[in-house]
N, C-alpha and C positions, 0 to 999 in steps of 0.2 A: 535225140542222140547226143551224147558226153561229146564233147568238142574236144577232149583231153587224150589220145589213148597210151598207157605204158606198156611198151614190147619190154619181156622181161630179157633179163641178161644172166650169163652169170654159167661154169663151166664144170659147175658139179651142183647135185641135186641139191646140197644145205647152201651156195651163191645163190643158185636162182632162187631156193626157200625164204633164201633172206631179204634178200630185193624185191621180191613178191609181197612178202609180209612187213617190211619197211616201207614200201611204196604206199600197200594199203593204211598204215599206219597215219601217212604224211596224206591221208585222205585222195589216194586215186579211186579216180568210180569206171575204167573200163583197164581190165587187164588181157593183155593178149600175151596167152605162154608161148616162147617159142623157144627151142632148146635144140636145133637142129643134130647134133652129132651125141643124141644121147641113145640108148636101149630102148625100142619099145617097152620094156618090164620098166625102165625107171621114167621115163616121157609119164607113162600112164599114173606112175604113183603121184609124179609131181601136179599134173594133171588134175589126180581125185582131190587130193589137200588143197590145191589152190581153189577149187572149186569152192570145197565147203568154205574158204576164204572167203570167198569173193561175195556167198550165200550171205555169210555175216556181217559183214561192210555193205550188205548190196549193192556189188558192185557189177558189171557184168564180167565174164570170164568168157574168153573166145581162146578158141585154139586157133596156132598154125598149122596148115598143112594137115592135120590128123584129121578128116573127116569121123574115123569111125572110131577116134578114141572123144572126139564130143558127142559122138552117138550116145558112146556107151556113159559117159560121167555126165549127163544131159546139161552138156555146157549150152552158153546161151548162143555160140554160133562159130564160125571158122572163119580163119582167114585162107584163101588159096595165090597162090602166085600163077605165072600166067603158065607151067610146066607142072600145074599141078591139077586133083583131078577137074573134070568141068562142074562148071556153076551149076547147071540142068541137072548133072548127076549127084552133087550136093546134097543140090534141094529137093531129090529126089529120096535121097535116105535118110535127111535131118527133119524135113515137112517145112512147109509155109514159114511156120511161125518163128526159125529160128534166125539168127543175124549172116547173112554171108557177104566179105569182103574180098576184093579182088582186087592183086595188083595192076599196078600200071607204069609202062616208062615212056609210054609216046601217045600223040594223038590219037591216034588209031587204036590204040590200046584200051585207052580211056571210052570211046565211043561204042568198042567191044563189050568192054565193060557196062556200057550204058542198055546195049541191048539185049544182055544174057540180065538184066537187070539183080546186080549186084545193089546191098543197101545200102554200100560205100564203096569207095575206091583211096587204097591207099596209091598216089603219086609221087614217085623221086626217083632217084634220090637228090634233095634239095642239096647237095652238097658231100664232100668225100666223107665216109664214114669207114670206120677199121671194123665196124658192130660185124657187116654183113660182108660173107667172102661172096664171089663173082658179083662186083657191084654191077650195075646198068650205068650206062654214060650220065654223067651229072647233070640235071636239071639246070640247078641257078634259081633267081628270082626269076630272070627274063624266061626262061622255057615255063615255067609256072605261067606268065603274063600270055605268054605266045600262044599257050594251050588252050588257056580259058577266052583268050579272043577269038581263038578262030571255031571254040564251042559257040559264042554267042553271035560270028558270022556266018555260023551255020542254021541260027534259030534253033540252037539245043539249049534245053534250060540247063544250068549246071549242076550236076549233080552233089553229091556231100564228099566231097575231095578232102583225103589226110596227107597232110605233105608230110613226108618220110627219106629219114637220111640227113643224121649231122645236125637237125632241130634243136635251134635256141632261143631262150626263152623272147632275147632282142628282137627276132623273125617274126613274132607272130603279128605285129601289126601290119608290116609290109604283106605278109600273108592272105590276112586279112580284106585288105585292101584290093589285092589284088582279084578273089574272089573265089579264096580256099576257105573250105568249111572247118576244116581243126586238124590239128596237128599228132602225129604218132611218134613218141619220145623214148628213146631206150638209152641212148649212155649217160644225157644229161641230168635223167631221176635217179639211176642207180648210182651215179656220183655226188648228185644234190639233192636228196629227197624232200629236200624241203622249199626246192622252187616248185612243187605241186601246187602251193597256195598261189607262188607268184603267176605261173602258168596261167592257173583260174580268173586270174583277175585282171590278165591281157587280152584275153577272149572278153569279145563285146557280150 
C-alpha cells in the first residue's frame, strides 16, 4: 500500500480538476476525492474523470464518504468517517476486493477500526488544519506516541495508520519513528506539488 495519500482540495470542479491532475502529474500514486459541499451530479462527474486519471497514472482513486458513487465509477475503494455509513455495510456493496478506510480520533476509535477490519485507518488530526470544518481535538506527535503504545501494551499488532491533519513533509520521520505507516496530505500538495518527490523519499 502507497505510504503517500493526496485528499484532494479545491472549491469548485476545475480547483479540485486541477490539483487532481497537478498532483498526478508531480507523480502521486493514491488519490482520495473529497469534495464535501459539492452536488451529487458534480461529486459524480469529478469523480468519473478522476478516475480515468488515476486508471492512466495507475494510481489508485478512493472516494470519500460516497460509497455508492465508487460503486458506480468502480473506484478502487472508500474512505468513510466514523458518522458515515458502516464498514460491514461498505463491504457489503463494494465486495472483498475493494480498499476501505476509516477514520479515527481516539484509541478506541482506532481498535474499532481494527475490528470492523478497515485496510487502513486514517488517524488525527496531527495538528490544526483550516482543510477540514468540525476538526476532532488535535493529536500532536505525543497522542500519535500514546496511541500506538498503548496498541502495543495491549499485544495489538499495529495496523497501517495515515496520520492526517496539517502534515508536513518535516513530520514524516518523527512519524515514522513513532510507528505510523504513512501519511494523508491535502493542503501541502495542492500548494507544493512538487514536494510529492520529496515526500517519497522521507518515507523509509
Amino acid at each position: 500500500m502507497e505510504k503517500l495519500q493526496y485528499i484532494s482540495q479545491g472549491h469548485t470542479r476545475q480547483e479540485q480538476e486541477f490539483n487532481i491532475q497537478t498532483a498526478l502529474d508531480n507523480g502521486i500514486q493514491w488519490v482520495q476525492i473529497r469534495w464535501k459541499n459539492a452536488s451529487e451530479k458534480e461529486l459524480m462527474e469529478l469523480c468519473t474523470v478522476s478516475k480515468q486519471w488515476c486508471s492512466e497514472y495507475r494510481a489508485v482513486c478512493i472516494i470519500n464518504d460516497h460509497v455508492r458513487i465508487a460503486k458506480e465509477i468502480d473506484a478502487d475503494g472508500v474512505h468513510l468517517g466514523l458518522n458515515d455509513l458502516s464498514i460491514d455495510s461498505a463491504r457489503d456493496i463494494l465486495g472483498e476486493n475493494k480498499i476501505i478506510g476509516g477514520t479515527a480520533n481516539t484509541l478506541s476509535h482506532v481498535i474499532q477500526r481494527i475490528e470492523e477490519t478497515c485496510d487502513y485507518i486514517g488517524l488525527g488530526p496531527l495538528r490544526f488544519t483550516s482543510t477540514k470544518e468540525k476538526l476532532s481535538p488535535v493529536l500532536g506527535f505525543e497522542g500519535y506516541k500514546d496511541i500506538v503504545n498503548q496498541l502495543k501494551g495491549k499485544s495489538i499488532a499495529i495496523p497501517k495508520i495515515f496520520a492526517i491533519g496539517g502534515v508536513l513533509l518535516q513530520d514524516i520521520g518523527l512519524l515514522q519513528q513513532i510507528g505510523i505507516y504513512g501519511a494523508a496530505v491535502s493542503g501541502e500538495i495542492t500548494h507544493h506539488p512538487a514536494v510529492i518527490s520529496e515526500f517519497k523519499k522521507a518515507f523509509l
